[in-house]
PyMOL CGO cylinders between C-alpha atoms (Angstrom):
from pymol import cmd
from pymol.cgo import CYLINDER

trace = [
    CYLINDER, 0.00, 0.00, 0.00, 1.54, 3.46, -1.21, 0.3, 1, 1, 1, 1, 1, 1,
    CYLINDER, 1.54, 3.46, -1.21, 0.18, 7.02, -0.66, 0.3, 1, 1, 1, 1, 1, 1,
    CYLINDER, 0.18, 7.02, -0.66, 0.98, 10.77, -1.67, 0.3, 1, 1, 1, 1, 1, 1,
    CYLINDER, 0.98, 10.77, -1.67, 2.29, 13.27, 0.75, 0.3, 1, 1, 1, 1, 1, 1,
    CYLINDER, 2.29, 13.27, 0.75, 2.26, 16.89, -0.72, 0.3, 1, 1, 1, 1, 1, 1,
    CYLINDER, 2.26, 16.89, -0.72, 4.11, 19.53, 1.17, 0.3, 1, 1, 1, 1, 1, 1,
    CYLINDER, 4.11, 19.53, 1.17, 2.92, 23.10, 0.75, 0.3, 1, 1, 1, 1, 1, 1,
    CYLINDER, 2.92, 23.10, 0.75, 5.85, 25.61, 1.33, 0.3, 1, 1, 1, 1, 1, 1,
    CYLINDER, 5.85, 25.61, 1.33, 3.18, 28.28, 2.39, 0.3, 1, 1, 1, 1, 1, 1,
    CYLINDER, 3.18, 28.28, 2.39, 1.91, 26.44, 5.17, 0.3, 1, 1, 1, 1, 1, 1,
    CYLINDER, 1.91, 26.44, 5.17, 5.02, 24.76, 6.10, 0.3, 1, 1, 1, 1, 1, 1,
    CYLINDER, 5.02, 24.76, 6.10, 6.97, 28.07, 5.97, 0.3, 1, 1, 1, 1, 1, 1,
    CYLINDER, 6.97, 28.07, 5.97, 4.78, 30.77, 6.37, 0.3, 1, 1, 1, 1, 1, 1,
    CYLINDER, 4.78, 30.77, 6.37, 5.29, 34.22, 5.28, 0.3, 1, 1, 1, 1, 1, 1,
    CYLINDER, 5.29, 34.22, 5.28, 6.13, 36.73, 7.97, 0.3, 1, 1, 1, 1, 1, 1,
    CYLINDER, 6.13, 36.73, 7.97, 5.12, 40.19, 6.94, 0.3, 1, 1, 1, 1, 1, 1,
    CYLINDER, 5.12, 40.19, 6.94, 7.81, 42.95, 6.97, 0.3, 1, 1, 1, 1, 1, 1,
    CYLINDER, 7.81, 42.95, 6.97, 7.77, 45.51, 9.59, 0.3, 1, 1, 1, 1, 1, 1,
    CYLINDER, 7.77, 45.51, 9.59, 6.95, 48.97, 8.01, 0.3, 1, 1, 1, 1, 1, 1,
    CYLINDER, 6.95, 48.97, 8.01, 8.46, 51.41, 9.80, 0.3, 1, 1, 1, 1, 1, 1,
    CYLINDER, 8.46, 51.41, 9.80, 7.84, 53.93, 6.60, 0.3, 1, 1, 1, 1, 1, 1,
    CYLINDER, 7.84, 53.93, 6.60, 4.86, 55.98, 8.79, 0.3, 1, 1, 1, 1, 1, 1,
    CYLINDER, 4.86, 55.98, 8.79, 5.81, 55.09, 12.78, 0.3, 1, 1, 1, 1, 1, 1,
    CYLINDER, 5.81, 55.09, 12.78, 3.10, 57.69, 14.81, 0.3, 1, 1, 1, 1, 1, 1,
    CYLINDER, 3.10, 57.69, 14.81, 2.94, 58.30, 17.72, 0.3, 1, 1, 1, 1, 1, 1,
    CYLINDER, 2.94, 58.30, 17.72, -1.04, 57.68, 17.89, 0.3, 1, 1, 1, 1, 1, 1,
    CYLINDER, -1.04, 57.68, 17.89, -1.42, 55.18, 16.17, 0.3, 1, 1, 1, 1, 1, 1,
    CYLINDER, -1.42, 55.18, 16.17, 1.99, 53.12, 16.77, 0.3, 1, 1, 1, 1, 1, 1,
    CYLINDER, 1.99, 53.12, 16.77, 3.64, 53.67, 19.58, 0.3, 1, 1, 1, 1, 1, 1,
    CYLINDER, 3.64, 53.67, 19.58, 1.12, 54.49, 22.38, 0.3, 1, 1, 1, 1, 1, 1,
    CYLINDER, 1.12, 54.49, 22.38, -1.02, 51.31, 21.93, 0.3, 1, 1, 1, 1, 1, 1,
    CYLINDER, -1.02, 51.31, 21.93, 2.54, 49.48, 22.32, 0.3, 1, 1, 1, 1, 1, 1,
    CYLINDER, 2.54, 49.48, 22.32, 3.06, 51.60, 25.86, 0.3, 1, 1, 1, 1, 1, 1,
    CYLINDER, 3.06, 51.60, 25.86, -0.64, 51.25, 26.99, 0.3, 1, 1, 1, 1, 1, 1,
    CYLINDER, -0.64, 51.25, 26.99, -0.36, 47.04, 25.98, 0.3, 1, 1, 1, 1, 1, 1,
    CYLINDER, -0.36, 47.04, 25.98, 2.56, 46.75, 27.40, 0.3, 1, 1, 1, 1, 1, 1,
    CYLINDER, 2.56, 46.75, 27.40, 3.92, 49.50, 30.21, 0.3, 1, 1, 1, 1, 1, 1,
    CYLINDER, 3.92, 49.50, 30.21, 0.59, 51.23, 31.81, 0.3, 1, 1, 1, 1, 1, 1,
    CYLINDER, 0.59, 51.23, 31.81, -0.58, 48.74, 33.70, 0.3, 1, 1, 1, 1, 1, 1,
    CYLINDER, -0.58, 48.74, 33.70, 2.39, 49.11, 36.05, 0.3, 1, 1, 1, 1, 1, 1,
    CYLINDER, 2.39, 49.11, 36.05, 3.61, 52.69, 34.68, 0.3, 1, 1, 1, 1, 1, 1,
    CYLINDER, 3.61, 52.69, 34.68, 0.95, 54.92, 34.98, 0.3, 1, 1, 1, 1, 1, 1,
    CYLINDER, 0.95, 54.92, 34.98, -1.34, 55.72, 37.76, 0.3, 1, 1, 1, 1, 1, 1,
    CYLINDER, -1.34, 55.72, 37.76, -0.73, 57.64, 41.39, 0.3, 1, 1, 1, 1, 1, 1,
    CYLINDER, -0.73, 57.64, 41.39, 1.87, 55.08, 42.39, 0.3, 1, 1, 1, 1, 1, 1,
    CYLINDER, 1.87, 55.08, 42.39, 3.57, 53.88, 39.05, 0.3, 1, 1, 1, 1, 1, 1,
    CYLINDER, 3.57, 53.88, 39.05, 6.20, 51.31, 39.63, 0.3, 1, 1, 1, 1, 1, 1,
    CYLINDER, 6.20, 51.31, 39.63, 9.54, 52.55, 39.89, 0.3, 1, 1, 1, 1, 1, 1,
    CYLINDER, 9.54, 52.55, 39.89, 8.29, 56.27, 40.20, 0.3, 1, 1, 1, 1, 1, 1,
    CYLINDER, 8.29, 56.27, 40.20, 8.14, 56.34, 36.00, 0.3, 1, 1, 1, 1, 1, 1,
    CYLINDER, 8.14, 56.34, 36.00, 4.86, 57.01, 34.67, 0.3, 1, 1, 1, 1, 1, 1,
    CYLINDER, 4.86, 57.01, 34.67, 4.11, 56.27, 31.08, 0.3, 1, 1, 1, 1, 1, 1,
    CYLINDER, 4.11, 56.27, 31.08, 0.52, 57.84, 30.53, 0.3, 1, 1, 1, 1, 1, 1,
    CYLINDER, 0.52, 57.84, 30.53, 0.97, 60.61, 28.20, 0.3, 1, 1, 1, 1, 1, 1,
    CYLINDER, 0.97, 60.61, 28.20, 3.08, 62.14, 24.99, 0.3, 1, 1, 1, 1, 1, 1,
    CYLINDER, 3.08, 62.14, 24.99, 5.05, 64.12, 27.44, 0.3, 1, 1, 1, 1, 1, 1,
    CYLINDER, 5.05, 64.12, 27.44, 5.93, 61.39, 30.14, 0.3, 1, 1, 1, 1, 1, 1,
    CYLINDER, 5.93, 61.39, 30.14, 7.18, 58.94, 27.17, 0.3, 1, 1, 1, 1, 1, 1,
    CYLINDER, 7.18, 58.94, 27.17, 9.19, 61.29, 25.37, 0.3, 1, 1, 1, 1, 1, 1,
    CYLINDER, 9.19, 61.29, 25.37, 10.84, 62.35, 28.47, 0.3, 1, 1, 1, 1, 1, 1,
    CYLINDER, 10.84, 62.35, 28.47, 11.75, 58.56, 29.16, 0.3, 1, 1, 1, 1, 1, 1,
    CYLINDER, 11.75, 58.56, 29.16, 12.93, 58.24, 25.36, 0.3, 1, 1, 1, 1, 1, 1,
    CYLINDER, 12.93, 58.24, 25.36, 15.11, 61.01, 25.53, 0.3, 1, 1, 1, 1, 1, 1,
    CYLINDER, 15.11, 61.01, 25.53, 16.57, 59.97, 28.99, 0.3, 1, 1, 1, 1, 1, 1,
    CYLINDER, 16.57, 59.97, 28.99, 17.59, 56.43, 27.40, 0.3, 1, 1, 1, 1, 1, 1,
    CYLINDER, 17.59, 56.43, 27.40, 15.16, 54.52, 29.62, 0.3, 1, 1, 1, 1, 1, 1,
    CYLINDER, 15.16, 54.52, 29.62, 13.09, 53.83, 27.72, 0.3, 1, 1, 1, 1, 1, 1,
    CYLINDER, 13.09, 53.83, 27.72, 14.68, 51.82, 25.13, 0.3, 1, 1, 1, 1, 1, 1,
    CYLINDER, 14.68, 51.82, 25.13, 17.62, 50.83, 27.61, 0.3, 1, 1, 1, 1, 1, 1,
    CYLINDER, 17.62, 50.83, 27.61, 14.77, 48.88, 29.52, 0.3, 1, 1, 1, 1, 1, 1,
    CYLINDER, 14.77, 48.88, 29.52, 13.30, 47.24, 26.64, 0.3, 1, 1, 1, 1, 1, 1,
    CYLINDER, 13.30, 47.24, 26.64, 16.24, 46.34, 24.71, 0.3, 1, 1, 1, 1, 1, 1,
    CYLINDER, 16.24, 46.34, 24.71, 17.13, 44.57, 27.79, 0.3, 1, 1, 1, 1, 1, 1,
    CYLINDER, 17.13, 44.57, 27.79, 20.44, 46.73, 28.12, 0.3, 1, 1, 1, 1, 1, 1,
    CYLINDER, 20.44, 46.73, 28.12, 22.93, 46.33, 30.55, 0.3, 1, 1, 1, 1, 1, 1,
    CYLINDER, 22.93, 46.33, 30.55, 22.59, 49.25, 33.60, 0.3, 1, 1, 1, 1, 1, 1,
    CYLINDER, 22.59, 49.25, 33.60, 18.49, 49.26, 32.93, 0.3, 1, 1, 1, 1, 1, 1,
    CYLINDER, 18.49, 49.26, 32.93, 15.56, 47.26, 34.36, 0.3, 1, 1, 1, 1, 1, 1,
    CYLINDER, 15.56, 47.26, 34.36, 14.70, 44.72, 31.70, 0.3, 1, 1, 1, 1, 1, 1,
    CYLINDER, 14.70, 44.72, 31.70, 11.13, 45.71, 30.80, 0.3, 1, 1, 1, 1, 1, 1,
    CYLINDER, 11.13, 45.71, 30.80, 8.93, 44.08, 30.81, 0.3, 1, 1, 1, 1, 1, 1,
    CYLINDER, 8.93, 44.08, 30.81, 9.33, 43.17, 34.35, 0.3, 1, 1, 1, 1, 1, 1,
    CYLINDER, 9.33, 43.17, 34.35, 9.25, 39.07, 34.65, 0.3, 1, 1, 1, 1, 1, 1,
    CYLINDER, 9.25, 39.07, 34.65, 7.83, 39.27, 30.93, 0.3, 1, 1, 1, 1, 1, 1,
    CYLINDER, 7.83, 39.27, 30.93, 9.66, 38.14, 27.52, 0.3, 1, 1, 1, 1, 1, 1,
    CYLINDER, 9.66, 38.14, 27.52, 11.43, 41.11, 25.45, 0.3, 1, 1, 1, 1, 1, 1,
    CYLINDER, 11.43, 41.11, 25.45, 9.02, 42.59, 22.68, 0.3, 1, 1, 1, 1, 1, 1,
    CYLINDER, 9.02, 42.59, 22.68, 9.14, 41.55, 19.59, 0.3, 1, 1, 1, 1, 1, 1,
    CYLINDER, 9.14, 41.55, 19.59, 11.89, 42.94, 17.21, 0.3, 1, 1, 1, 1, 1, 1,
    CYLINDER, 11.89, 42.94, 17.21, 9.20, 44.84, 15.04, 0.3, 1, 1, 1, 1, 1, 1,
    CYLINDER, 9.20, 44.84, 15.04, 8.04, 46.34, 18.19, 0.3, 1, 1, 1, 1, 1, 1,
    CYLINDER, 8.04, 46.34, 18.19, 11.52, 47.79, 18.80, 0.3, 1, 1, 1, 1, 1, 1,
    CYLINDER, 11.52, 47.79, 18.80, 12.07, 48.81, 15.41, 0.3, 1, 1, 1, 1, 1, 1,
    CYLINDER, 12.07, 48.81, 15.41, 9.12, 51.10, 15.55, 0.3, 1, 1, 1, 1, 1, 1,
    CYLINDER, 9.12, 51.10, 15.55, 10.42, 52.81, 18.78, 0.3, 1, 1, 1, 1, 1, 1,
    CYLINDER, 10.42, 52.81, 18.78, 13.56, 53.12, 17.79, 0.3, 1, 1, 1, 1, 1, 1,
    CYLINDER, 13.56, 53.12, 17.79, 12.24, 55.03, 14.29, 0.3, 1, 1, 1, 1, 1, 1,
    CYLINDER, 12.24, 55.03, 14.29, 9.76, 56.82, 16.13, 0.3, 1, 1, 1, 1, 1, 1,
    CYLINDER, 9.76, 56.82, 16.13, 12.80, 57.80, 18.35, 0.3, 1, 1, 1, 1, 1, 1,
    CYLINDER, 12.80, 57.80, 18.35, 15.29, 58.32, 15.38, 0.3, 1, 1, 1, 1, 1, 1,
    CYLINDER, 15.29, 58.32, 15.38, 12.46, 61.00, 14.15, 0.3, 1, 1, 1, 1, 1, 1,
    CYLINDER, 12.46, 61.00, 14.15, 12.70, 63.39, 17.00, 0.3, 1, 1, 1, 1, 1, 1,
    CYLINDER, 12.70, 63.39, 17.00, 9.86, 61.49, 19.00, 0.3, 1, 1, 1, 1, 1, 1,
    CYLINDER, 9.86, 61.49, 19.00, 6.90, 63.47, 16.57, 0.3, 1, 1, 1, 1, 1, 1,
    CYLINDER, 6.90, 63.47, 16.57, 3.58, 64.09, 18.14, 0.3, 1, 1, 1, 1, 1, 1,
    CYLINDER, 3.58, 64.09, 18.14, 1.10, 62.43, 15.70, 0.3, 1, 1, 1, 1, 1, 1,
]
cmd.load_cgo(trace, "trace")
């Protein structure tokens, strides 16, 4: 008794999209990756660590102090962020780090 196998390269190796970092904003990029993944111990009366991440003006000052990125690129000399979590995903970084790279725009 014989059969067929067929392989399908798309579902055995799926495609994984590209990260466009052509148009990182601020509105609609980078603050729904704080609020999913910093807020809920960053913002607040009490924020952890005494760094609150709530608004435009709390975030930039954390980019432009090196926390920011320090803490989620898991560097050495910051808090690797998130705390007891798994480093974001490399897209995720790239976006920061464009959004960063372009003067931290408010848009």
């Amino acid at each position: 008794m014989t059969s067929c196998y067929y392989d399908n390269a798309e579902d055995l190796y799926p495609v994984i999209p590209d990260c466009d970092t052509t148009n990182v904003t601020f509105g609609n990029d980078i603050m729904p990756i704080i609020n999913t993944n910093c807020t809920g111990c960053h913002s607040g009366s009490a924020p952890s660590a005494n760094i609150r991440l709530s608004n435009y003006s709390e975030i930039v000052a954390s980019a432009n102090n090196g926390g920011l990125m320090g803490s989620i690129k898991h560097e050495s000399g910051w808090s690797p962020m998130p705390k007891n979590g798994n480093k974001l995903g490399d897209c995720t970084i790239k976006k920061l780090d464009t959004w960063i790279a372009e003067g931290t725009p408010n848009n």
